[in-house]
Structure formats: structure tokens, C-alpha cells
C-alpha positions in Angstrom: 118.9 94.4 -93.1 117.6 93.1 -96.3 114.5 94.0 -98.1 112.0 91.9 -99.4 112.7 92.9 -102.7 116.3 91.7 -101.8 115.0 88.8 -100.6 112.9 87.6 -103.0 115.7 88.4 -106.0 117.9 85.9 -104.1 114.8 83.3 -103.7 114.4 83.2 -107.5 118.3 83.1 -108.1 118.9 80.4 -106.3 115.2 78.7 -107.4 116.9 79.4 -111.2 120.2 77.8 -110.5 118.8 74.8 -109.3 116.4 74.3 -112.3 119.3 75.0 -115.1 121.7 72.3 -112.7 119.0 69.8 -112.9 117.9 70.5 -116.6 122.1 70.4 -117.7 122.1 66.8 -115.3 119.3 65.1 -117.0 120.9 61.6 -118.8 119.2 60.4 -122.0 118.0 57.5 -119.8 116.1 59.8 -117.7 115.0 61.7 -120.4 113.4 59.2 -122.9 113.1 55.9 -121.0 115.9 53.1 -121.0 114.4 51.1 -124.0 114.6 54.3 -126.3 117.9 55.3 -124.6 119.6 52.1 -125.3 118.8 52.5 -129.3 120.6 55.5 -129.2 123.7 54.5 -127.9 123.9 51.4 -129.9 123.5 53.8 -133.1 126.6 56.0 -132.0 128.5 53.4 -130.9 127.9 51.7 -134.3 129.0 55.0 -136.1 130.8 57.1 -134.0 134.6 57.4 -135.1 135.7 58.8 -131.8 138.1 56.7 -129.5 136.2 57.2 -126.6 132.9 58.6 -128.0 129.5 60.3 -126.1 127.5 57.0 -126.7 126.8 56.5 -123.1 123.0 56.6 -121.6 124.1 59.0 -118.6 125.1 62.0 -120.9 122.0 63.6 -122.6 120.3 62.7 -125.6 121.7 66.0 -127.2 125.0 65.1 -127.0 124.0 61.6 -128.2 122.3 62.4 -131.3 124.9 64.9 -132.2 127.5 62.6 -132.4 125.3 60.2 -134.3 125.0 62.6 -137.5 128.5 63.6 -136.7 129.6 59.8 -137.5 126.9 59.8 -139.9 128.2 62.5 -141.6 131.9 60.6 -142.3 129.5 57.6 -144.0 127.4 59.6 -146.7 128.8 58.0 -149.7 129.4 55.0 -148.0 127.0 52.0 -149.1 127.6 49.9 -146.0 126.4 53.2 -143.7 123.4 51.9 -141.6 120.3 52.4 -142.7 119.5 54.9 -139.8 122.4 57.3 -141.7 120.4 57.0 -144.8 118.3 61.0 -144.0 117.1 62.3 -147.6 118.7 59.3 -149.8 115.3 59.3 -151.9 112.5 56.8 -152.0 112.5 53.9 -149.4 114.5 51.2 -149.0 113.1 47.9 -149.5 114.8 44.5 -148.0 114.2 40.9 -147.3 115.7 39.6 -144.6 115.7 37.7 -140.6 113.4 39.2 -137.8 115.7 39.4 -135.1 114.5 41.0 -132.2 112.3 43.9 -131.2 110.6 46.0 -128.2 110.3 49.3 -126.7 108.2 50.8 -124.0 106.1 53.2 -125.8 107.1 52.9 -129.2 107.8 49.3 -130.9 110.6 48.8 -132.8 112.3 45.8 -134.9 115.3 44.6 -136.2 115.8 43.1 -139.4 119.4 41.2 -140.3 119.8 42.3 -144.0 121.9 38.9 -145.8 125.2 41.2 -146.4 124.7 40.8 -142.2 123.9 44.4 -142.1 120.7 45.6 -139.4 118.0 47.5 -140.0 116.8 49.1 -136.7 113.1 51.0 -137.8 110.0 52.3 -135.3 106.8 50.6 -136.7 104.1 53.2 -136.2 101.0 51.1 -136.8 102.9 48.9 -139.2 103.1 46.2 -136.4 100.5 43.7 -135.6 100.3 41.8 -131.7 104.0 40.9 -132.1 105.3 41.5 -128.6 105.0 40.0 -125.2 105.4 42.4 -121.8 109.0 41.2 -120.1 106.7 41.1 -116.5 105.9 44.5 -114.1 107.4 46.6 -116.2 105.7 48.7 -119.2 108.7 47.1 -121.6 107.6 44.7 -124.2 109.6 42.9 -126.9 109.4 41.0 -129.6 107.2 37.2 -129.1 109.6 34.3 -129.5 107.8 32.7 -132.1 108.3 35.9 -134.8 112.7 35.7 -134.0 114.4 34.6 -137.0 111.5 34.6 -139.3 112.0 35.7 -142.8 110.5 39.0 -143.2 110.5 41.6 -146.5 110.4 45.3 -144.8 110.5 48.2 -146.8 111.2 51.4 -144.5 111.7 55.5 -145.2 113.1 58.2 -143.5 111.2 60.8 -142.3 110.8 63.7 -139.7 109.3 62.2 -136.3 106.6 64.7 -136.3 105.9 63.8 -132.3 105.2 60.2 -133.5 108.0 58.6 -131.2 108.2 59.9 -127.7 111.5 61.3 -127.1 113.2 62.5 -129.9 112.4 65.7 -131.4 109.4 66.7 -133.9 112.0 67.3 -136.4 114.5 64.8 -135.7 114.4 62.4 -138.8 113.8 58.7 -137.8 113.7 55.5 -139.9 110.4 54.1 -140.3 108.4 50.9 -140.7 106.3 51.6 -144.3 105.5 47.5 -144.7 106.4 44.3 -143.1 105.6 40.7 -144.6 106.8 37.1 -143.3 108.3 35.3 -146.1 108.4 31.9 -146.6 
């Protein structure tokens, strides 16, 4: 006959071992929201050198952003490295070109076509004005029509998230919106 002490050990063993399965299951997706997911993957797939890399939004966001710096970490003296590679390369970068598109769920973001065709994907933190539209029921908005393929000069930094963006870690360094114009 068991005890209750017996008992209750193998309660909280089997309460544990379902916790650490579901915690090791969780995808990115489920983790930070499909919009914030999404950016993710398209940043490893853009840099990752792997033949079938991680970039997928059913592994975790740890796996995901590991692989990012590791592919980041192949471009460092690269000059054509996007601009989300660019961690600790000094003062911000500054660039005119084309407002392509834009969005998120909680936290905006835009992309800006550089005119060497190269994309500069940044968060805006407060550096946005009423630019988006909501896409119907859900809480995802993006970018209006009307601002697409406007001239824009955007200067934006690196910097540690700081619990700024929901998702990615407080230390996880993120590109940033620092100023956005429309050109003409």
C-alpha cells in the first residue's frame, strides 16, 4: 500500500513532467504572437547559412534567435549585412529611402527599402504617428495604404530591448526607430 507521502511525491513528478513537456513544446508563434514571430523567421532565413536552417515559427524563439546571431556572426565585416546584424557598430545609422510596409500586434514596426535595395526592418517605440489601419477582428494592424512607397529619411540604433517590445528578451538587442521624416 502506498503512503501519502508516496503518493503525493508521484503527484508532483508527474505534475513536473508535464510543465517541462509543455514549456520544451512551446513554438515562437505561441510564445510572442504570429506578427512578432513572423519577423524572426524572415531575419534567419535572410542570414542563416544553414541548408535547412531553424527559421521556422513552430521551433522556439530560442532556437530562432540563436541562429540569427549565429548567421550574423559569419556577416560582421560584411557591409551588405542587414541592418538588424549591425549590434554595437557605433552611432546610428541614418538612411533615405521607400516605406514599404509595416504592422505588428503590439509593437509597430516598418520597413524601409534602402536604394542599394537593401531593407531596413526597425520597432518604432513612440517614433510612429497614426500610420496603421486594424486588418478586421483581430488585434493586428499594418501599415495605412496611403504611407506604402513614400519616400521616408529614418535614422535607427541598436540597442538592448529593455522590456520595450513584448517578446524578446530585456537584453536582447533590437533595431530601433530614433526618427522618421516623409521626403519629398
Amino acid at each position: 500500500m502506498m503512503t501519502i507521502k508516496s503518493v503525493l511525491m508521484l503527484f508532483f513528478l508527474v505534475l513536473f513532467t508535464a510543465f517541462k513537456a509543455e514549456a520544451a513544446e512551446k513554438s515562437c508563434r505561441d510564445d510572442i504572437g504570429d506578427a512578432s514571430a513572423r519577423l524572426l523567421v524572415r531575419q534567419c532565413i535572410q542570414v542563416s547559412p544553414a541548408t535547412r536552417p531553424p527559421c521556422n515559427a513552430s521551433n522556439s524563439c530560442e532556437m530562432i534567435r540563436d541562429e540569427i546571431k549565429r548567421g550574423c556572426s559569419f556577416l560582421v565585416e560584411d557591409s551588405e549585412a542587414p541592418s538588424f546584424c549591425n549590434v554595437g557598430r557605433g552611432n546610428p545609422e541614418a538612411a533615405v529611402g521607400i516605406l514599404l510596409d509595416g504592422g505588428g500586434m503590439d509593437d509597430m514596426s516598418l520597413t524601409v527599402q534602402k536604394s542599394d535595395g537593401r531593407k531596413i526592418v526597425a520597432y518604432c517605440d513612440g517614433h510612429c504617428g497614426d500610420w496603421f489601419q486594424s486588418t478586421g477582428e483581430s488585434d493586428v494592424v499594418t501599415l495605412k495604404k496611403s504611407l506604402r512607397n513614400r519616400k521616408v529619411s529614418i535614422k535607427v540604433a541598436k540597442e538592448r530591448n529593455k522590456d520595450r517590445i513584448a517578446g524578446p528578451g530585456s537584453d536582447d538587442v533590437l533595431l530601433f526607430i530614433k526618427d522618421l521624416q516623409f521626403v519629398r
